[in-house]
SEVEXLUM-40701 format. One line per field, with one value per atom (N, C-alpha, C): residue number from 1; atom name; x, y, z. Coordinates in steps of 0.02 Angstrom, whole numbers, m for minus. Example, Ala and Ser with C-alpha at 12.3 -4.5 7.8 and 13.67 -1.06 7.14 Angstrom:
k (1:1:1:2:2:2) $
a (N:CA:C:N:CA:C) $
X (660:615:660:642:684:645) $
Y (m284:m225:m165:m112:m53:2) $
Z (390:390:390:354:357:394) $
This chain:
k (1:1:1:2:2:2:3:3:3:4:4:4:5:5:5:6:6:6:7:7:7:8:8:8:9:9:9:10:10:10:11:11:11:12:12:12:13:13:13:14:14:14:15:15:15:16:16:16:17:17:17:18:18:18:19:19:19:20:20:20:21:21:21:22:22:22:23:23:23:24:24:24:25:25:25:26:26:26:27:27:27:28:28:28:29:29:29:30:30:30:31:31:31:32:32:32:33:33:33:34:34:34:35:35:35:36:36:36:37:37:37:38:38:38:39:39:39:40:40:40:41:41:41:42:42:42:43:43:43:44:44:44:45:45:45:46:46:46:47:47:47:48:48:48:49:49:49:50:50:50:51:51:51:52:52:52:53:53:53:54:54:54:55:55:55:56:56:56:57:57:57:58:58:58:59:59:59:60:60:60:61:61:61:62:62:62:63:63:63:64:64:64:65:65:65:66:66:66:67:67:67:68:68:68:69:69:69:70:70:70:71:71:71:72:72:72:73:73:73:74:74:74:75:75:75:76:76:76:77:77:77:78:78:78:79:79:79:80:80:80:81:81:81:82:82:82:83:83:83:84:84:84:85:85:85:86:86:86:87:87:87:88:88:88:89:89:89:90:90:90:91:91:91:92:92:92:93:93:93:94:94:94:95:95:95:96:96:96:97:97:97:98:98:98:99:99:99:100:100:100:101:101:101:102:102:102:103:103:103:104:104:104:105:105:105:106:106:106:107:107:107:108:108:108:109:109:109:110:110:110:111:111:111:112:112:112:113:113:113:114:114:114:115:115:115:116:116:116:117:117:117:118:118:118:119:119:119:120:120:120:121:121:121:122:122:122:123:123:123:124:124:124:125:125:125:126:126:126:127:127:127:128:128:128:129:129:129:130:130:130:131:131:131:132:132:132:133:133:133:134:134:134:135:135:135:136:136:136:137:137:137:138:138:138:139:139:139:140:140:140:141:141:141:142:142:142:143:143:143:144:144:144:145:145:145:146:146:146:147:147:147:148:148:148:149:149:149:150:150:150:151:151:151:152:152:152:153:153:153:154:154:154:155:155:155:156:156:156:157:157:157:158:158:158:159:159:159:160:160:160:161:161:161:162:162:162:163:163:163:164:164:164:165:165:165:166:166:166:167:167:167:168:168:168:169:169:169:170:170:170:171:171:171:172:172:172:173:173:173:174:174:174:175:175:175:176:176:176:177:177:177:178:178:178:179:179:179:180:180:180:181:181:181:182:182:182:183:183:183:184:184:184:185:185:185:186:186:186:187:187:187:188:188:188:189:189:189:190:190:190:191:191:191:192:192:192:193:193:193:194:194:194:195:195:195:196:196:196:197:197:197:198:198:198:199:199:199:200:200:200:201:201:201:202:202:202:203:203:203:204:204:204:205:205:205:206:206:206:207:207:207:208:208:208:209:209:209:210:210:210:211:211:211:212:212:212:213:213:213:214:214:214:215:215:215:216:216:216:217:217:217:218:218:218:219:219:219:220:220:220:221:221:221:222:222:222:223:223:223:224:224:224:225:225:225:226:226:226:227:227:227:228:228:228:229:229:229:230:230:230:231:231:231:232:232:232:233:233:233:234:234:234:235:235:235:236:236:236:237:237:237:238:238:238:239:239:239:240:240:240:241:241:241:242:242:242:243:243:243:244:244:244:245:245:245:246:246:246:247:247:247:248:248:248:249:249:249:250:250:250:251:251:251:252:252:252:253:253:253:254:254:254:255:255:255:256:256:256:257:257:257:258:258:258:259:259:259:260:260:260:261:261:261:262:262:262:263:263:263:264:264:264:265:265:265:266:266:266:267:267:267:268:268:268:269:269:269:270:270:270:271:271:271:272:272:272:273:273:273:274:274:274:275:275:275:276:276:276:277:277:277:278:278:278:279:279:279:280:280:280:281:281:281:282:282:282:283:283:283:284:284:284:285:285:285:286:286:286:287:287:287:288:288:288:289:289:289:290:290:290:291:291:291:292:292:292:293:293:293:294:294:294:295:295:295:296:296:296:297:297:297:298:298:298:299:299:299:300:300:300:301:301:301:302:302:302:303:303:303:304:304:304:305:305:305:306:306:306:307:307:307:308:308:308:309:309:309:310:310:310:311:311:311:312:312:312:313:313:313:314:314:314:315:315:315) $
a (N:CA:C:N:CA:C:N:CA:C:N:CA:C:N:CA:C:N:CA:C:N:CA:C:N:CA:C:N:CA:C:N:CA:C:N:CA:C:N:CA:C:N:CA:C:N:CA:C:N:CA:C:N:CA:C:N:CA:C:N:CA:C:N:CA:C:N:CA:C:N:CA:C:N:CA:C:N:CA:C:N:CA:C:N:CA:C:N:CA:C:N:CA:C:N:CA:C:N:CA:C:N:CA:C:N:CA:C:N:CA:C:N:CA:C:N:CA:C:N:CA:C:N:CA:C:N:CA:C:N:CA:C:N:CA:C:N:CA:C:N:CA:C:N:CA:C:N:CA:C:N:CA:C:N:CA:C:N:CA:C:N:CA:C:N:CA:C:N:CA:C:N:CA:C:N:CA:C:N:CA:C:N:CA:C:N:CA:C:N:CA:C:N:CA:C:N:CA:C:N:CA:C:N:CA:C:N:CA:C:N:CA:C:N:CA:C:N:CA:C:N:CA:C:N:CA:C:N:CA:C:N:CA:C:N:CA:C:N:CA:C:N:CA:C:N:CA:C:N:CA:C:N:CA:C:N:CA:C:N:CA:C:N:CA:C:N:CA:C:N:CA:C:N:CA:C:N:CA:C:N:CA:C:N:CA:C:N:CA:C:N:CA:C:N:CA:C:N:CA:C:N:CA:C:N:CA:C:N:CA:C:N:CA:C:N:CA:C:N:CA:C:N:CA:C:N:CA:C:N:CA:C:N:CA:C:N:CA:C:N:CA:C:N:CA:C:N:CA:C:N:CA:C:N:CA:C:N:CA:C:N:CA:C:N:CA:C:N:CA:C:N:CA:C:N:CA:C:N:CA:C:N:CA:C:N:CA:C:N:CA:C:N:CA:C:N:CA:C:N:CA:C:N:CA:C:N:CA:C:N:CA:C:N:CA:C:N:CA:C:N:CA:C:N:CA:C:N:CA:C:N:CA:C:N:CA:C:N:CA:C:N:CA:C:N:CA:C:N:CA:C:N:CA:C:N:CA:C:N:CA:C:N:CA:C:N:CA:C:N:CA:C:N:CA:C:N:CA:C:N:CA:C:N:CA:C:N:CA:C:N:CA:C:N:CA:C:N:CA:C:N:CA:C:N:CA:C:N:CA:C:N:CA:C:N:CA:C:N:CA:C:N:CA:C:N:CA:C:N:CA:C:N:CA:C:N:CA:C:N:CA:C:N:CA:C:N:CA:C:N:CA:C:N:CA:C:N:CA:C:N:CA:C:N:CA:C:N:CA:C:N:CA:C:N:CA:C:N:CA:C:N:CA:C:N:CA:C:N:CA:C:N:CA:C:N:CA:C:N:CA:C:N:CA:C:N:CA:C:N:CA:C:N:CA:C:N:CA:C:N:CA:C:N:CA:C:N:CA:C:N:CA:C:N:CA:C:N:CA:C:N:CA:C:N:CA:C:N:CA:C:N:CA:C:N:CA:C:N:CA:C:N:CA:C:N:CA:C:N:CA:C:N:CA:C:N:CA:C:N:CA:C:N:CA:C:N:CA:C:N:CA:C:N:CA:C:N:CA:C:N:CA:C:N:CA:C:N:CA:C:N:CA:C:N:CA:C:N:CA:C:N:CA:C:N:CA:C:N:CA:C:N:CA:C:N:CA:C:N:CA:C:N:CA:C:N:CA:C:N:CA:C:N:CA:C:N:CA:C:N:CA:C:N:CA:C:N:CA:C:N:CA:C:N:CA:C:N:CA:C:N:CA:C:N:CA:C:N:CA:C:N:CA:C:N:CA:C:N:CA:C:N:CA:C:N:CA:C:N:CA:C:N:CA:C:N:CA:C:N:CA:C:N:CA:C:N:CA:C:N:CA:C:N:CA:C:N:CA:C:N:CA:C:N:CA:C:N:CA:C:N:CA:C:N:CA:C:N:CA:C:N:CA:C:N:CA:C:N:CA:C:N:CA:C:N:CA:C:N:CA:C:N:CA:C:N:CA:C:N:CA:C:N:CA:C:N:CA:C:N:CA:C:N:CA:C:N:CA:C:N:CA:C:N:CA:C:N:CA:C:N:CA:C:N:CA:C:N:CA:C:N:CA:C:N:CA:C:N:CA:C:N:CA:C:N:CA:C:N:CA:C:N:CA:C:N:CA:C:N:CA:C:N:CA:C:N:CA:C:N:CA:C:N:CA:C:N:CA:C:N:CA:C:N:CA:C:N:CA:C:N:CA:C:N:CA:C:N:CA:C:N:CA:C:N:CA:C:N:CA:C:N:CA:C:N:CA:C:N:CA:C:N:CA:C:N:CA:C:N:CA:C:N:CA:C:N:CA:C:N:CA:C:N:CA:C:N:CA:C:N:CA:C:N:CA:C:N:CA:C:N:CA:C:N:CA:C:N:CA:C:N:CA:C:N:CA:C:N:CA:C:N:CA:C:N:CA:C:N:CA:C:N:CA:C:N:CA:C:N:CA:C) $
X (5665:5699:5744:5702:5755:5830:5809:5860:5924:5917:5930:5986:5957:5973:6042:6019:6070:6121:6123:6179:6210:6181:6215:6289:6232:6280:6337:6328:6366:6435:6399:6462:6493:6468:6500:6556:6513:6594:6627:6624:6692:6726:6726:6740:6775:6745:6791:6850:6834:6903:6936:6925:6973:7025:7000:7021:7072:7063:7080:7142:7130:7199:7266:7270:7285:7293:7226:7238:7229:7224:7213:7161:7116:7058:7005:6927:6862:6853:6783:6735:6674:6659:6589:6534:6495:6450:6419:6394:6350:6272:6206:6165:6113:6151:6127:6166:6228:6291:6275:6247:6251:6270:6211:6242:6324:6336:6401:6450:6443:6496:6479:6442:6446:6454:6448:6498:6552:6572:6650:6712:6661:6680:6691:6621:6649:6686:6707:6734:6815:6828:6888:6885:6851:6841:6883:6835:6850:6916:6951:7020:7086:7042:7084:7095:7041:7031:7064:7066:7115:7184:7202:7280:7291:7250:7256:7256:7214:7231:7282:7309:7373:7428:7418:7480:7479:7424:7416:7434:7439:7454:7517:7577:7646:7658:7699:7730:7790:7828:7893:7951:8003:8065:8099:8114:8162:8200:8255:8338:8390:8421:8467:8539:8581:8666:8716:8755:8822:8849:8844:8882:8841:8899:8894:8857:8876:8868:8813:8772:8708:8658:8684:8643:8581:8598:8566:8488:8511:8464:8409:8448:8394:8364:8379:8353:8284:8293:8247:8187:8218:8183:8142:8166:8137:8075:8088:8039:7974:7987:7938:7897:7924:7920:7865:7890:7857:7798:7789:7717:7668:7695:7641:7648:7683:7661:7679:7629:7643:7632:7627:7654:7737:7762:7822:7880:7940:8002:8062:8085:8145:8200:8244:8291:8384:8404:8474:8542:8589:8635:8702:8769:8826:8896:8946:9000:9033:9002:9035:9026:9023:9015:9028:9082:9110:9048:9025:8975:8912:8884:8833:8823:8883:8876:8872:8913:8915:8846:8818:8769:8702:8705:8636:8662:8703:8734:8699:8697:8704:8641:8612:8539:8515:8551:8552:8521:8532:8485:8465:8411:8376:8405:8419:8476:8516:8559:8644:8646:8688:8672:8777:8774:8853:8858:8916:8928:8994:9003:9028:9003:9010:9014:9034:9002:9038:9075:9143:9199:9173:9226:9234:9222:9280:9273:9185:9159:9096:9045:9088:9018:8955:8950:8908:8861:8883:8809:8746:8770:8739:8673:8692:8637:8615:8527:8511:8542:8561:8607:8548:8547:8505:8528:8549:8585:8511:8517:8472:8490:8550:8577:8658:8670:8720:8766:8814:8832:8902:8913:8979:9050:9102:9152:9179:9178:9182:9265:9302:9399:9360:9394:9340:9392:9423:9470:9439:9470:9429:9414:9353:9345:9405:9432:9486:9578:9568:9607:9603:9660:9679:9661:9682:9679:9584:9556:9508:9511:9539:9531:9601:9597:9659:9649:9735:9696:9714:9684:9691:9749:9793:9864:9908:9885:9896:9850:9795:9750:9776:9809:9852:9904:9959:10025:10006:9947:9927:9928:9866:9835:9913:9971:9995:10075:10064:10111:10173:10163:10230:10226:10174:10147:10148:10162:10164:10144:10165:10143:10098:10048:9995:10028:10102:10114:10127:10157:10171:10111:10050:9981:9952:9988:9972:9921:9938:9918:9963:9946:9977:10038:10102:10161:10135:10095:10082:10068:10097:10103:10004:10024:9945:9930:9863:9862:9793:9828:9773:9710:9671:9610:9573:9588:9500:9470:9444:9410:9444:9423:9439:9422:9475:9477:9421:9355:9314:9254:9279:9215:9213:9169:9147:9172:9165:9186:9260:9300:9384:9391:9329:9357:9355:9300:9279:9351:9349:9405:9471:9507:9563:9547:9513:9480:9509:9457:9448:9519:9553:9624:9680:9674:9736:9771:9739:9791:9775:9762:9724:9793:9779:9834:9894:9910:9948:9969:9892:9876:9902:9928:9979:9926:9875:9820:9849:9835:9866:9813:9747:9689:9659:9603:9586:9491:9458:9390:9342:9300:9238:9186:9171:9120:9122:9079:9091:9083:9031:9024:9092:9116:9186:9228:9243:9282:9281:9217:9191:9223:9201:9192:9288:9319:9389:9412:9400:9400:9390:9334:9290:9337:9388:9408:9484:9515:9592:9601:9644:9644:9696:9721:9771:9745:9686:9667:9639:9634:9617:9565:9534:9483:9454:9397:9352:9285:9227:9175:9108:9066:9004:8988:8976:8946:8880:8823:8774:8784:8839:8860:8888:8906:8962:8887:8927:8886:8947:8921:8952:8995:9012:9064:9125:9117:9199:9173:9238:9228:9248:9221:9227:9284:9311:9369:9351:9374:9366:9408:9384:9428:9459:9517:9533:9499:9489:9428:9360:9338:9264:9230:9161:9164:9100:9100:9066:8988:8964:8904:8841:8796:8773:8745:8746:8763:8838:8859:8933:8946:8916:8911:8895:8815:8771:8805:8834:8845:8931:8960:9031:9084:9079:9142:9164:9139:9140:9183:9225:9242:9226:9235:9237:9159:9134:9074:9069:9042:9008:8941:8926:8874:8833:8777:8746:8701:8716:8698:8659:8584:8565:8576:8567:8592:8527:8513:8463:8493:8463:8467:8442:8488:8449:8390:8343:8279:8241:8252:8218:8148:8073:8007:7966:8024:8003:7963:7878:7863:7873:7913:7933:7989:8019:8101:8069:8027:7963:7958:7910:7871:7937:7998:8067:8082:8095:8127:8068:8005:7955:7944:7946:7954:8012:8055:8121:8123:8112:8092:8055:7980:7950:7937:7900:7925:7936:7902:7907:7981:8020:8066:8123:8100:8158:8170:8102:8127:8154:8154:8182:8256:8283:8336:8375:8329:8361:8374:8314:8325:8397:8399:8478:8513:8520:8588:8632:8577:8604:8581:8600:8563:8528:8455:8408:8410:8406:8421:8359:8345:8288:8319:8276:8269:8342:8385:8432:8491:8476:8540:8564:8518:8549:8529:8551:8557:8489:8455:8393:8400:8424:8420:8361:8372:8283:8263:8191:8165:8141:8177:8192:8183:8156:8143:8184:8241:8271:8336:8351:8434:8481:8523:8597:8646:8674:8733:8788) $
Y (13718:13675:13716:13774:13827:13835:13859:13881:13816:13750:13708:13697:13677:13692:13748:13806:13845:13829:13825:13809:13754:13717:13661:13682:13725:13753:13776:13820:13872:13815:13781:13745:13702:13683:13647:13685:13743:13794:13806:13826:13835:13771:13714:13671:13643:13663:13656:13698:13755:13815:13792:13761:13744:13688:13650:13599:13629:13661:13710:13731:13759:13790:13744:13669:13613:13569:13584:13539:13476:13442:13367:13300:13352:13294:13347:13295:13323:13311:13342:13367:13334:13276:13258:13311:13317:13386:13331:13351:13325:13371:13351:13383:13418:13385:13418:13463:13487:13527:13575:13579:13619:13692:13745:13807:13821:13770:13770:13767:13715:13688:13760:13771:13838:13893:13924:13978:13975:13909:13899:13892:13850:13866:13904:13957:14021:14061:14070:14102:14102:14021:13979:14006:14021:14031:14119:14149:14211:14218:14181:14202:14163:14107:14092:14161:14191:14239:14305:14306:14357:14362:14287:14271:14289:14232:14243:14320:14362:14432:14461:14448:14483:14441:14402:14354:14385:14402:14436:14525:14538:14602:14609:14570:14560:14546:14586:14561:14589:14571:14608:14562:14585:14537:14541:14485:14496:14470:14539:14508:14489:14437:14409:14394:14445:14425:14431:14359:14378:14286:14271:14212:14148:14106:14056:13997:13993:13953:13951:14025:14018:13988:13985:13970:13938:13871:13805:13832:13877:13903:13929:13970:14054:14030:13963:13937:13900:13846:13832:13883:13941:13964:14017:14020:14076:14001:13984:13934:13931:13902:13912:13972:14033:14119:14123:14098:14096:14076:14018:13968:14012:14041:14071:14156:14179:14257:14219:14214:14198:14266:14307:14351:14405:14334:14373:14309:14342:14318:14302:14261:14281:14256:14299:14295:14282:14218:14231:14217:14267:14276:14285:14284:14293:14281:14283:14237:14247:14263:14262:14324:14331:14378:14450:14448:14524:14560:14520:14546:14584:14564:14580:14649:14670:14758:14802:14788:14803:14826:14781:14758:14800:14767:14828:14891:14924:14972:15015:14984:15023:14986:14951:14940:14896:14863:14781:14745:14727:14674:14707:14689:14713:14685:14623:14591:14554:14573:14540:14501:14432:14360:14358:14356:14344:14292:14253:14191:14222:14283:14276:14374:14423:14469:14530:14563:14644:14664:14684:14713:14792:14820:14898:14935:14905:14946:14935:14867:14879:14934:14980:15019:14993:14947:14884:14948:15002:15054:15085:15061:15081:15026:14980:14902:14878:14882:14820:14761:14719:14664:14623:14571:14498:14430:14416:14334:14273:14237:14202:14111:14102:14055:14035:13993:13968:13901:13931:13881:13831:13768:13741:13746:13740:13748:13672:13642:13583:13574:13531:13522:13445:13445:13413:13371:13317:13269:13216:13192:13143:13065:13044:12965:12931:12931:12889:12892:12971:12993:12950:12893:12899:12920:13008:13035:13048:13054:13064:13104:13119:13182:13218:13302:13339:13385:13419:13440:13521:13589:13630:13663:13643:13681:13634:13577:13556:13567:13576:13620:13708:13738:13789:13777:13715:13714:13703:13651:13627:13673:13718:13776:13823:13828:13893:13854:13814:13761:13738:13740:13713:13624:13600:13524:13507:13494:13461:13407:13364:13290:13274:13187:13186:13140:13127:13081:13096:13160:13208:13210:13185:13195:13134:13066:13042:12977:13012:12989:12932:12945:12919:12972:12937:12970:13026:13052:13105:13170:13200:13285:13322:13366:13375:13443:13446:13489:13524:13582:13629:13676:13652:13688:13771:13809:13870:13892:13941:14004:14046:14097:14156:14208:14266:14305:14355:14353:14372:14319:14252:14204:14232:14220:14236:14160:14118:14038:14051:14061:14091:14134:14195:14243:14204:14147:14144:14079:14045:13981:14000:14060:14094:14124:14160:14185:14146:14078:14021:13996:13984:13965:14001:14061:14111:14095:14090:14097:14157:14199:14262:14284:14279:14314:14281:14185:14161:14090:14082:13999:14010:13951:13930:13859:13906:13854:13856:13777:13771:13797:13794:13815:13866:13916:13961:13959:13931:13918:13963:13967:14004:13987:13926:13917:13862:13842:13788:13733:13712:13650:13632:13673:13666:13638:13668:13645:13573:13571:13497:13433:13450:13433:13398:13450:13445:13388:13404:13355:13303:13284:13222:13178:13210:13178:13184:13219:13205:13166:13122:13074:13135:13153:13214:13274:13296:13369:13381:13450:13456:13512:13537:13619:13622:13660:13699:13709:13690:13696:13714:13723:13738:13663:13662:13584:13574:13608:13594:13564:13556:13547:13488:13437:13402:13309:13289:13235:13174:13124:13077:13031:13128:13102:13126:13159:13186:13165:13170:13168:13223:13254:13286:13270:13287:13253:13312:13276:13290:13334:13391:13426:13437:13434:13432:13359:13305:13250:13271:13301:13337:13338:13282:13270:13365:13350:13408:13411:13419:13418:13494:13473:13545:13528:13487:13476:13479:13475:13496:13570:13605:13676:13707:13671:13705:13700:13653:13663:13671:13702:13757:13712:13609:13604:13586:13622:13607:13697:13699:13768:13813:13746:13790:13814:13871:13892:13960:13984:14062:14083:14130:14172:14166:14156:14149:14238:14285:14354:14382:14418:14439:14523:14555:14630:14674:14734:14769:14842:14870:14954:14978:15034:15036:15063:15042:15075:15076:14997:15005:14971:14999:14994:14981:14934:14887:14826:14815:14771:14727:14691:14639:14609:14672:14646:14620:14650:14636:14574:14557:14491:14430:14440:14385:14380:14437:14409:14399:14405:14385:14306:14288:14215:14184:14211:14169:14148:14197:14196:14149:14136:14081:14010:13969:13914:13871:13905:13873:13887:13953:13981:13936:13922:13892:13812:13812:13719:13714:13756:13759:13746:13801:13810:13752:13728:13651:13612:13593:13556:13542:13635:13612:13629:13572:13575:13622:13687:13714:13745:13771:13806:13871:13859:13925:13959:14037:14088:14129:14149:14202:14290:14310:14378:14395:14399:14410:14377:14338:14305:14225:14211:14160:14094:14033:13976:13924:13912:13853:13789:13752:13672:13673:13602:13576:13555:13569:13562:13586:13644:13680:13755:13785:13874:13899:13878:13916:13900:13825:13845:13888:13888:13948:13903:13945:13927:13929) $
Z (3425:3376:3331:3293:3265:3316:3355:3407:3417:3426:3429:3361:3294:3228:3210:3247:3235:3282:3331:3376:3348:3337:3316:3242:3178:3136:3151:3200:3221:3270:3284:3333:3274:3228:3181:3121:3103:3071:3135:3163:3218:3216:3231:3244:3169:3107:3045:3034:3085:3061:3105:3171:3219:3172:3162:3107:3035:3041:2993:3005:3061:3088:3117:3100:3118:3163:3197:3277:3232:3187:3133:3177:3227:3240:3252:3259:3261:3325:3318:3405:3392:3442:3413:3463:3464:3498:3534:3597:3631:3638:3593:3597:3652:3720:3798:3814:3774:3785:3733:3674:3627:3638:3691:3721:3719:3770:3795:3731:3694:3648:3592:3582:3538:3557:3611:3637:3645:3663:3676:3590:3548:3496:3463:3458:3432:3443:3537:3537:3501:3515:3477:3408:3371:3296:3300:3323:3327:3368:3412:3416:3366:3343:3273:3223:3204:3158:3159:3214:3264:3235:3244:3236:3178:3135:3056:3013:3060:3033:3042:3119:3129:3089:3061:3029:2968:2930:2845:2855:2934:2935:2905:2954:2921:2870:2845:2754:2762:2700:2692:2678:2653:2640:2705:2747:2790:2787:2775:2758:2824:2826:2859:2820:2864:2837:2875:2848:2897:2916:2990:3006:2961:2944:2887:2948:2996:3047:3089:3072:3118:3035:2977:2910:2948:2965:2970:3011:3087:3128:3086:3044:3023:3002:2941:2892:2918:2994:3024:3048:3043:3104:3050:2985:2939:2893:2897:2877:2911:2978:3027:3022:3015:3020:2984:2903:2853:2848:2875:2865:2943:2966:3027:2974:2941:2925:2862:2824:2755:2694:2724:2676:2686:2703:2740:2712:2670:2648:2670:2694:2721:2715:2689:2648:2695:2692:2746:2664:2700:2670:2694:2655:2708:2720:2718:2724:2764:2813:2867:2953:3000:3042:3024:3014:2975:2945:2883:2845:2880:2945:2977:3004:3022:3058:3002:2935:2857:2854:2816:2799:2833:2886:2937:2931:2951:2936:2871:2806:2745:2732:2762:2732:2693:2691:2645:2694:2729:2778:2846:2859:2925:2991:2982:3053:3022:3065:3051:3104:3077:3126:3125:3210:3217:3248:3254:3288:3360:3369:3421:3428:3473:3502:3464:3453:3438:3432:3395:3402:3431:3471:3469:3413:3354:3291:3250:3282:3233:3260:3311:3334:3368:3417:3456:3466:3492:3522:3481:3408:3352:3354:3383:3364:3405:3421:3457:3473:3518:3502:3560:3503:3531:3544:3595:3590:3594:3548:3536:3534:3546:3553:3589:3608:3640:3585:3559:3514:3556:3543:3558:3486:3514:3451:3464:3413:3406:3366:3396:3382:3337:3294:3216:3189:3182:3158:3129:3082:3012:3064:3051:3094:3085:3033:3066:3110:3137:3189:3230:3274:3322:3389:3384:3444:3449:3507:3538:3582:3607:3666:3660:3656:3663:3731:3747:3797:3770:3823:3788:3769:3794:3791:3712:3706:3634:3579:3590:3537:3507:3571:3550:3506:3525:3499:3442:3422:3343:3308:3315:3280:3277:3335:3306:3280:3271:3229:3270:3344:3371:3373:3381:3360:3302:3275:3193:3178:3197:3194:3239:3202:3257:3311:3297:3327:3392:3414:3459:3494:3485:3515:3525:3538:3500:3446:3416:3326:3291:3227:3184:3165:3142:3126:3054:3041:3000:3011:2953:2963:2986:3028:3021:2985:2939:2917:2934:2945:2992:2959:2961:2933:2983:2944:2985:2941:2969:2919:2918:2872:2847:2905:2916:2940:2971:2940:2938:2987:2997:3031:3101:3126:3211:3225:3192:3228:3222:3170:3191:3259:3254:3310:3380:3373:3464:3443:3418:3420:3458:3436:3425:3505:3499:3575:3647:3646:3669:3702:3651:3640:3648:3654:3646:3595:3530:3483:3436:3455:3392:3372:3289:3260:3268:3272:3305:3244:3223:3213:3133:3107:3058:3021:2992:2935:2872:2839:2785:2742:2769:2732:2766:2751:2783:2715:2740:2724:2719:2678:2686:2742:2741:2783:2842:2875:2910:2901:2841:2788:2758:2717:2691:2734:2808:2829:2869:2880:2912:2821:2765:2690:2716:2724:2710:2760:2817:2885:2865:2833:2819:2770:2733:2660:2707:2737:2764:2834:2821:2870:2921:2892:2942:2965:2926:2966:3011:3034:3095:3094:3104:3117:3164:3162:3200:3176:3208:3170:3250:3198:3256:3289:3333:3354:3341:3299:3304:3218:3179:3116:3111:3178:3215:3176:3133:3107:3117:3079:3072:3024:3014:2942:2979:3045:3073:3164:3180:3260:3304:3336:3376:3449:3438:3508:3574:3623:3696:3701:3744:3757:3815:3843:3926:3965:3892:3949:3944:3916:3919:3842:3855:3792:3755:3692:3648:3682:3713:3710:3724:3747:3762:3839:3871:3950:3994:3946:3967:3944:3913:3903:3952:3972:4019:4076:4118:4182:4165:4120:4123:4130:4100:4091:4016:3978:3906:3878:3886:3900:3803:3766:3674:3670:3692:3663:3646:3597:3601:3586:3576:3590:3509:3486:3418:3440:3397:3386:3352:3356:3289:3318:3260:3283:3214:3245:3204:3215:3166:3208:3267:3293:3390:3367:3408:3427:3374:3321:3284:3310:3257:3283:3213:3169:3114:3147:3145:3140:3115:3064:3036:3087:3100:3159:3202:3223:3306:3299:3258:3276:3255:3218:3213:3258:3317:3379:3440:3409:3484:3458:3377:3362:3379:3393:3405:3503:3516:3617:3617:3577:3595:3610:3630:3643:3567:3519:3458:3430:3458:3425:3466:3522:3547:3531:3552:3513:3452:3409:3339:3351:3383:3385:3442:3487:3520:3474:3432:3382:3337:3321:3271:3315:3366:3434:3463:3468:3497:3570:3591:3679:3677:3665:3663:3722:3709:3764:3790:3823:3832:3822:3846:3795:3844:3899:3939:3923:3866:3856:3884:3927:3968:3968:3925:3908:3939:3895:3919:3898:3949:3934:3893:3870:3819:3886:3878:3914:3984:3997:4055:4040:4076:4043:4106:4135:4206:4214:4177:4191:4139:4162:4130:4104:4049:4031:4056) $
């Protein structure tokens, strides 16, 4: 009966820490099972305990700086971070891609988050480089544009000002006024990229971020920009490009041609546990659904694009 008594205890704290740890239902015990259900429990207890230690092992501020456009991700994904290593901070910052090679560089932030690829001049051999997402570039005109689909060779003329009017596209008989970012965005660099217009395009505005410029879109019946598509709401429309609407199935199977690369970058060969466990949380399946979530295309550790739902196709 002693013997009995205790098993029973013993299967019942396990079964409260399991609870604990938020599976949010109970275990009723079956008293011809007791053995069973309390070895199996404890052992459940003791690899809860496991976790929970290695989670209080991690601490530290982890700094993030640089693309304005991965904000939304980090922000998801440092939240999440947070509530599994809760003695761990994490801090995103930035205005833009530029800032990120800076930044790691001189020691201000531990990873630098880019929205498109490495320059030569940033010294790429200096930095771990992690692609952790697949973003779309979204051609962004106020709901009440007219046009709906451009194709790509007039998305050039717009941006480098040989199109002027939307009527030429057409629109309504009004001047259009051309929105980007600042010199410094990875969403300018891949746009410009994309397009062949680097060093070309004729903006009446030139933006800090990608909110702003969606903000501006939203309020001019005439403008035009560039924004992340995972930012792409229902205060602006996204127009077709070539016939091909914005999506991230039209990314995945290569006829959605506006996309780039979402980047985090560290020092090479660094063997900061804090860096460790950000990018073994981000690979995971928790890290990836995060990042499906804010519409974009989670990558595996190679770089290469995972439908939701799918751990095998490519971008």
């Amino acid at each position: 009966m002693k013997k009995l008594v205790s098993a029973v205890l013993a299967a019942t704290v396990a079964c409260s820490a399991f609870m604990f740890a938020g599976c949010g239902g109970s275990q009723v015990l079956d008293a011809s099972s007791t053995k069973a259900a309390s070895s199996s429990e404890a052992s459940a207890a003791g690899s809860s305990d496991a976790s929970a230690a290695a989670s209080t092992e991690i601490s530290g501020n982890l700094t993030l700086n640089g693309s304005t456009s991965m904000a939304e991700v980090c922000q998801a994904l440092g939240e999440a971070f947070m509530k599994k290593y809760p003695n761990v901070k994490v801090d995103k910052s930035g205005n833009g891609s530029g800032d990120a090679p800076k930044a790691v560089e001189a020691g201000t932030a531990l990873i630098g988050d880019l929205s498109r690829k490495l320059k030569d001049e940033e010294k790429p051999d200096d930095f771990d480089v992690k692609t952790i997402a697949i973003d779309g570039i979204a051609i962004a005109v106020n709901k009440d544009n007219k046009v709906k689909n451009l194709t790509t060779d007039q998305i050039t003329k717009i941006f480098t000002g040989a199109v002027k009017n939307w009527k030429e596209v057409g629109g309504d008989d009004a001047a259009i006024n051309v929105i980007g970012r600042e010199s410094a965005s990875g969403t300018r660099d891949g746009f410009e990229s994309i397009f062949k217009c680097k060093e070309k395009c004729k903006y009446a505005s030139e933006l800090t971020s990608t909110g702003a410029v969606k903000t501006k879109v939203s309020s001019d019946k005439a403008a035009v920009g560039y924004i992340s598509l995972g930012n792409v709401d229902n205060t602006v429309t996204a127009v077709k490009v070539d016939g091909v609407d914005a999506t991230e199935d039209n990314i995945n199977n290569g006829t959605y041609k506006a996309h780039r690369p979402f980047i985090e970058i560290c020092k090479k060969g660094s063997e900061d546990d804090l860096i460790n466990a950000w990018f073994t949380f981000v690979y995971s399946e928790e890290g990836k659904k995060i990042i499906q979530d804010c519409k974009l295309i989670a990558t595996d550790e190679k770089g290469n694009g995972i439908s939701a739902g799918s751990a095998s196709s490519k971008a």
